[in-house]
C-alpha positions in Angstrom: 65.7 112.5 93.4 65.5 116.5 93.8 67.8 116.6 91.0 65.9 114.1 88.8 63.0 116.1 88.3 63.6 119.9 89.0 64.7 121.3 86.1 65.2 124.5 87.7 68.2 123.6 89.4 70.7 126.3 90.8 72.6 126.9 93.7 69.9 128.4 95.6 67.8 125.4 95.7 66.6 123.7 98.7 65.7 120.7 99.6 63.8 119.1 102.9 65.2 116.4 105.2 62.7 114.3 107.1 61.7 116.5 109.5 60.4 119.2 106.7 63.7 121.3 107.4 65.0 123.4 104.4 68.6 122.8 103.6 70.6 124.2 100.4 70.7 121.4 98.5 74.7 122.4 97.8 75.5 122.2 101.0 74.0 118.4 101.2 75.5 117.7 98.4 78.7 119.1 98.7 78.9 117.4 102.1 78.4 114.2 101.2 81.0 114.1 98.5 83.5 115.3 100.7 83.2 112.7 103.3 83.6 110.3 100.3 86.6 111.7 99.1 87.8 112.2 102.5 87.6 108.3 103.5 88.9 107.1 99.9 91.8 109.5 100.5 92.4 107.7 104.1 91.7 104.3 102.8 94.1 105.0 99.9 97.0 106.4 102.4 96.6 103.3 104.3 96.6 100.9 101.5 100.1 102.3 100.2 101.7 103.2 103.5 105.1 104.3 102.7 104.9 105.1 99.1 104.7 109.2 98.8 101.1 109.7 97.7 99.2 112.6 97.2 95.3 113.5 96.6 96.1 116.1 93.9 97.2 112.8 91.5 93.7 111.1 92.1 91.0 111.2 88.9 88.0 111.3 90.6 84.6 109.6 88.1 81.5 110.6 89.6 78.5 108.4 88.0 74.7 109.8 87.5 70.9 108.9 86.3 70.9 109.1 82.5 67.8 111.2 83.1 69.6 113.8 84.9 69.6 117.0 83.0 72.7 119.7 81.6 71.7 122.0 85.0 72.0 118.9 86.9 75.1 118.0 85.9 76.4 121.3 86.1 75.3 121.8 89.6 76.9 118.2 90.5 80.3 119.9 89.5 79.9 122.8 91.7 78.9 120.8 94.6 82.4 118.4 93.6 84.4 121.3 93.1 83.0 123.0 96.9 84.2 119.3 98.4 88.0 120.1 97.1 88.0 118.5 93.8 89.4 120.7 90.9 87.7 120.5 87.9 90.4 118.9 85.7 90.3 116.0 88.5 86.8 115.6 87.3 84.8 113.3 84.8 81.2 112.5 85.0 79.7 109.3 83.1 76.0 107.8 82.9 75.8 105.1 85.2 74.5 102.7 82.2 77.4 104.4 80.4 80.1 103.1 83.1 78.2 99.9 83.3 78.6 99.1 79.5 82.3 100.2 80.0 82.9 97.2 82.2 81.0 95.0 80.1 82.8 95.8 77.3 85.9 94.6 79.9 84.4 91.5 80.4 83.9 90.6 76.8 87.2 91.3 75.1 88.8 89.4 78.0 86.3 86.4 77.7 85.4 86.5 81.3 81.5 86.2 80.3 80.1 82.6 80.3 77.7 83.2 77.7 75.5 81.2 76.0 76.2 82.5 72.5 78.3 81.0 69.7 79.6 84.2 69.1 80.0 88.0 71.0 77.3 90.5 70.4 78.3 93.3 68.7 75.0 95.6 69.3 73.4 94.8 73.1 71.7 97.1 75.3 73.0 97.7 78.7 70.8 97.9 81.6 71.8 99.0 84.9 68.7 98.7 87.4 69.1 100.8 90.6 67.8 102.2 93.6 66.1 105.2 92.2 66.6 105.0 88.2 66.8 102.6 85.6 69.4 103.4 83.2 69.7 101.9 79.4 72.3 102.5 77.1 72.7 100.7 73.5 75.9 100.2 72.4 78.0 98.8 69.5 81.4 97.1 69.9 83.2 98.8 66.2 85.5 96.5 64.2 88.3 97.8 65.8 87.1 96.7 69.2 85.8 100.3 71.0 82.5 100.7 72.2 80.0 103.2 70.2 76.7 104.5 71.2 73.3 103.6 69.5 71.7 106.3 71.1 71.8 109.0 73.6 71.7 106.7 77.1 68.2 107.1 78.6 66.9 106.6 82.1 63.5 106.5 84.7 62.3 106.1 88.0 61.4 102.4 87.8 64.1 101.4 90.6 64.0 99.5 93.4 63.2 102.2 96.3 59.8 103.0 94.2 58.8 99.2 96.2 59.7 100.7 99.5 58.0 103.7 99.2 54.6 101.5 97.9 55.0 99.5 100.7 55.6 102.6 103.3 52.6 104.1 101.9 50.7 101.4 102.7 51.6 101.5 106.5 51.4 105.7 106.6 47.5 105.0 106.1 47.2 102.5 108.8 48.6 104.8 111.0 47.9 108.2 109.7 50.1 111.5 108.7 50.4 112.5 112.5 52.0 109.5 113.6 54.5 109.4 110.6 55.4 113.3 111.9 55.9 111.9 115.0 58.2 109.1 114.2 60.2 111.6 112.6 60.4 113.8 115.2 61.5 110.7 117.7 64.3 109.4 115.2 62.5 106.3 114.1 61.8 107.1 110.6 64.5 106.4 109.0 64.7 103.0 111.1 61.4 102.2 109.7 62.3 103.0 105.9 65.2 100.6 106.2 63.6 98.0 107.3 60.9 98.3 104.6 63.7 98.1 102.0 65.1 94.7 103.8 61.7 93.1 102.7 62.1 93.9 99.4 65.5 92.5 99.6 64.5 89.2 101.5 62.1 88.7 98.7 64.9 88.3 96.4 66.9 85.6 98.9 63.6 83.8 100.3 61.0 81.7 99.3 58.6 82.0 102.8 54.8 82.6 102.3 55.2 85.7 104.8 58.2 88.2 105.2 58.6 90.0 108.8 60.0 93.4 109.3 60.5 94.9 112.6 58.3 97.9 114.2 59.1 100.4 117.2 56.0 98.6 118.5 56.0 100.5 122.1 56.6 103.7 120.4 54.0 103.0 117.4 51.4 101.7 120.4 51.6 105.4 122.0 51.7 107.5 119.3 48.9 105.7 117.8 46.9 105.9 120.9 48.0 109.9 121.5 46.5 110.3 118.0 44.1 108.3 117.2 43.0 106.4 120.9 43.7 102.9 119.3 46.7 100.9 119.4 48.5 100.5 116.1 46.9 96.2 116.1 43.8 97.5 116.2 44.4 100.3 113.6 45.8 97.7 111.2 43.1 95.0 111.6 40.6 97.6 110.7 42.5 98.7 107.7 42.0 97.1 104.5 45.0 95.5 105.0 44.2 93.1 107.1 44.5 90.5 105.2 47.9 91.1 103.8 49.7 92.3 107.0 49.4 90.7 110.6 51.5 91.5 113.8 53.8 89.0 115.5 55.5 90.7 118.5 57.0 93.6 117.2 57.3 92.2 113.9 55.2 93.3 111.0 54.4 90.0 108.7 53.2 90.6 105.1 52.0 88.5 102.3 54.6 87.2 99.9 51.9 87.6 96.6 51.3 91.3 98.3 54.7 92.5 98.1 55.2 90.7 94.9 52.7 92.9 93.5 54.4 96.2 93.7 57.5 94.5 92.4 55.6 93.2 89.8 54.2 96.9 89.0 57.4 98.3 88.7 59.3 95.7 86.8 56.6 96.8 83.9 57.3 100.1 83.9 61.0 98.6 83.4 59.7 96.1 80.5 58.1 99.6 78.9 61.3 101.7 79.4 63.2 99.1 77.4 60.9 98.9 75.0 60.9 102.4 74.2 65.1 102.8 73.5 64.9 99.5 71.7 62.5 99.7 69.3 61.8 103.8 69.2 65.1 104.8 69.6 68.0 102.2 69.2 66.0 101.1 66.0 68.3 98.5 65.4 67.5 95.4 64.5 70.5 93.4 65.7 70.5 94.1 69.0 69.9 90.4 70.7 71.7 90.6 74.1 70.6 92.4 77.1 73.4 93.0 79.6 71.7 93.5 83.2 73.2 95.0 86.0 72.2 97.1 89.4 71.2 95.8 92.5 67.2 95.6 91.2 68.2 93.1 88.7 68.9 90.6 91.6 64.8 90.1 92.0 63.5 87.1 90.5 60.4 88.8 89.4 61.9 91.2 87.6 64.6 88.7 85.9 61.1 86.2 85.0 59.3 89.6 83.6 62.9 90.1 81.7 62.5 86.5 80.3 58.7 86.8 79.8 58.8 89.9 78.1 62.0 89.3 75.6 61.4 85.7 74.8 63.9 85.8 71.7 67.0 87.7 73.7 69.5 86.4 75.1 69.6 87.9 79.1 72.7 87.8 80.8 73.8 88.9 84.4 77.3 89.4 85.3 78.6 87.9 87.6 80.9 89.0 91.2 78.2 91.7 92.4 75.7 92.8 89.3 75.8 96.2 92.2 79.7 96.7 91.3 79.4 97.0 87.6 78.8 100.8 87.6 82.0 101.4 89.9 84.4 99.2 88.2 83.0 100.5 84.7 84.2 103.7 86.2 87.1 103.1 86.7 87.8 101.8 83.8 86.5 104.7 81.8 88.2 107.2 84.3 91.8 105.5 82.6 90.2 105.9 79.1 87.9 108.5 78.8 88.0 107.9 74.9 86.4 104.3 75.7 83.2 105.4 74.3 81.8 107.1 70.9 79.2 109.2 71.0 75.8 109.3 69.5 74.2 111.9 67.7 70.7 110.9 68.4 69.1 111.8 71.5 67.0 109.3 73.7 64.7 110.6 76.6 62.1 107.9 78.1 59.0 110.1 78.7 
């Protein structure tokens, strides 16, 4: 998210782990492509065992946040180009843009089920993620290829925004020296993730309570190092007490209290949308929302969808609504002419 909002971005900057460390953000970045490239280029050697294959033939596509700015994009390259991919290996495509690219796929070949009597030819594509929501509008031309409405636009109304409202919530139960600690002892990250599964189970579940687990022996004596209670006691005097209770080492919270910061975000979605469509799509013929990104798989945000768009139709891939971003990629990595720009320019604000 470092790269979302600095717009300062070079290869000097630095950015923190969990601990507070400073690390050049480069270097992180750099790193983690080439482990990528270095497990697809094993995973690709054992697939076609005995056929002479060779990394230099690889197109790599790397996909980012619509919202991501020129520097950003720039620096991305570097940090590609540092993990051993040569620039004319390289294409870089907005993840809503890659999404649309395999929707696009899906329509021509009729693999859609949709309830229309005929195929859109103006839609908006949006991909809802992690970190960002992306939105592209797009046009399907007489001749079959995909043009763009506008400029693809994007936000940070994603998914993680619940896991971070939730963690927040538990950080003032227990206070900023205890949260220090668990970082210091390796449990944060442990903790994070299992915050995010009760988002997640919310999706799957219909139970009245969902249960995520705690370092309860380790939570017990930090809490008491730091603030001479034990972490049940901490909680049942927080405000709350009446939305979270402890089981064991299991951390219960209300259904409706969860649903709440889902809830919050999905409008910020509903607003986002709003804003391409009728501000900066201005078209009125766009009447089919295409929803991808593993987000989109909440039924809160699908009834807000419905609630908010009464009169369009809403339709959600299917085989993994996740995948849509990396297959579109793919696609447009063979056919990097799949997609006419825009001249107009869309930035949600």
């Amino acid at each position: 998210m470092e790269l979302y909002h600095n717009e300062n971005i070079s290869d000097k900057l630095q950015i923190k782990d969990v601990k507070g460390k400073q690390i050049p953000a480069i270097k992180v970045f750099s790193n983690m492509i080439y482990k990528l490239k270095e497990r697809m280029e094993m995973d690709i050697k054992n697939e076609y065992t005995g056929s002479s294959f060779s990394p230099s033939s690889i197109q790599w596509v790397l996909t980012i946040p619509a919202k991501w700015t020129d520097r950003a994009e720039t620096f991305i390259r570097k940090c590609a180009e540092k993990a051993g991919i040569r620039s004319d290996q390289l294409m870089i495509i907005v993840e809503s843009e890659s999404a649309s690219v395999y929707i696009h796929h899906l329509l021509i070949c009729n693999k859609l089920d949709l309830p229309l009597k005929e195929l859109p030819t103006e839609y908006l594509v949006i991909d809802l993620g992690g970190g960002t929501n992306d939105i592209t509008a797009h046009k399907i031309s007489k001749r079959g290829k995909l043009r763009e409405l506008c400029k693809p636009s994007g936000n940070v109304h994603g998914g993680t925004k619940v896991d971070k409202y939730l963690f927040s919530c538990f950080e003032r139960i227990v206070g900023d020296e205890v949260v220090h600690a668990l970082k210091d002892k390796g449990s944060y990250l442990e903790l994070l993730e299992q915050f995010e599964s009760v988002k997640n189970f919310i999706t799957s579940s219909t139970a009245k309570k969902v249960a995520c687990k705690i370092p309860l022996n380790l939570l017990n004596e930090l809490c008491e190092k730091y603030n001479k209670k034990s972490f049940n006691v901490l909680l049942e005097a927080s405000k709350y007490s009446q939305n979270m209770s402890l089981a064991n080492d299991r951390l219960r919270i209300d259904r409706p209290f969860i649903e709440r910061y889902i809830s919050e975000v999905a409008s910020g979605i509903m607003k986002d949308i709003k804003y391409v469509l009728f501000d900066k799509a201005q078209s009125r013929n766009i009447s089919t929302f295409f929803v991808v990104g593993g987000f989109s798989n909440s039924k809160l945000v699908r009834q807000k969808l419905s609630d908010e768009f009464p009169n369009v139709a809403i339709i959600y891939p299917p085989d993994n609504v996740e995948l849509a971003v990396v297959r579109g990629a793919v696609m447009y990595g063979k056919n990097p002419n799949y997609i006419k720009p825009s001249s107009n320019k869309a930035h949600l604000r």
